[in-house]
C-alpha positions in Angstrom: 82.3 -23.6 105.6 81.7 -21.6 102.2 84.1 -18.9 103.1 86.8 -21.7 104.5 87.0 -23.1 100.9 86.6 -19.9 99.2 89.9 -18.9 101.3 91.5 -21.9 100.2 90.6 -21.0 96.8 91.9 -17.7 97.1 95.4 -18.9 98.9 95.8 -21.6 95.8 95.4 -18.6 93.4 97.5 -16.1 95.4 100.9 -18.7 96.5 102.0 -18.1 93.0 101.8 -14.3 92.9 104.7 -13.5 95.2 107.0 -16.1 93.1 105.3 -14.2 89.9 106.5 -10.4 91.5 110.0 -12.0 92.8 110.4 -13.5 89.4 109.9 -10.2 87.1 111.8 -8.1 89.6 114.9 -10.1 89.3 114.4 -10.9 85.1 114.0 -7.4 84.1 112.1 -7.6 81.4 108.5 -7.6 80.2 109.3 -10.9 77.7 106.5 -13.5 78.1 104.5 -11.2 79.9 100.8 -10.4 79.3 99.6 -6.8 80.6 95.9 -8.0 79.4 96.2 -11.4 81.6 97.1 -8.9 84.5 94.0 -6.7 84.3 91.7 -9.1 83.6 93.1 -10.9 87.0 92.7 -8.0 88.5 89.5 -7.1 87.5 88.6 -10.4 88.6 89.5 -9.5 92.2 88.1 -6.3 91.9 84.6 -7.8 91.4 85.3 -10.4 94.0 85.9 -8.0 96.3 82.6 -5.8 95.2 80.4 -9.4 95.3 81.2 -9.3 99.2 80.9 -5.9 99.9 77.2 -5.7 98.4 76.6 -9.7 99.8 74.4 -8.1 102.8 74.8 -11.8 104.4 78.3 -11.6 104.4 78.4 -7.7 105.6 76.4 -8.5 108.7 79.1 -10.9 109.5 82.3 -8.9 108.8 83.6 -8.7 112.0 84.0 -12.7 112.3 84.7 -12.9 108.6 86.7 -10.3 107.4 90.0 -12.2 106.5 88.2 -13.5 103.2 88.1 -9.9 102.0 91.7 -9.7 103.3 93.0 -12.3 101.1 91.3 -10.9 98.4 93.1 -7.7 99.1 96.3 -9.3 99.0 96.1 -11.0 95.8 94.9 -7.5 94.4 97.8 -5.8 95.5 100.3 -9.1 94.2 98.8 -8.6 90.9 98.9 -5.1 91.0 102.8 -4.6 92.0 103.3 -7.3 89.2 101.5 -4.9 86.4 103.9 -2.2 87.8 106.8 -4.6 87.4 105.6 -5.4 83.8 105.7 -1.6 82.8 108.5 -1.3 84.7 110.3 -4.1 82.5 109.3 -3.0 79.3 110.9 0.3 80.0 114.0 -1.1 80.3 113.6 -3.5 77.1 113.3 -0.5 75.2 116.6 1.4 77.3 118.2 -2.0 76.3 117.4 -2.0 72.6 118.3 1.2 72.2 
């Protein structure tokens, strides 16, 4: 049951992401964007994702329980892609004021 709601947790957090990428892809530009929000997200994840791989309970159970990990994968990359897309945007703000 812990790893039920820590999925649902994990699926609240990540539904927005793909909005988030979609969103800066199609705005092209970094306005209203915070690079340090991003990295502290995804430092977030990345010590998520370290908590189960060093959880020996949960490692002795991976084969039935791997999608938690999975999710926190996915949110990772999400994040990640929208980092990209930030430095991505800025670049062009500064082509466009120029």
């Amino acid at each position: 049951m812990p790893e039920i709601l820590e999925i649902i947790m994990i699926v609240c957090f990540g539904a927005s992401w793909p909005f988030n990428v979609a969103k800066a892809w199609r705005a092209r530009t970094a306005k209203g964007k915070s690079p340090t929000f991003l990295f502290l997200i995804i430092v977030g994840y990345l010590s998520g994702i370290a908590a189960k791989l060093t959880n020996a309970a949960y490692m002795a159970q991976f084969g039935q329980k791997w999608y938690v990990l999975f999710f926190y994968l996915l949110n990772l990359l999400m994040v990640t892609a929208d980092l990209c897309l930030y430095y991505r945007n800025r670049r062009l703000d500064s082509q466009t004021a120029n």
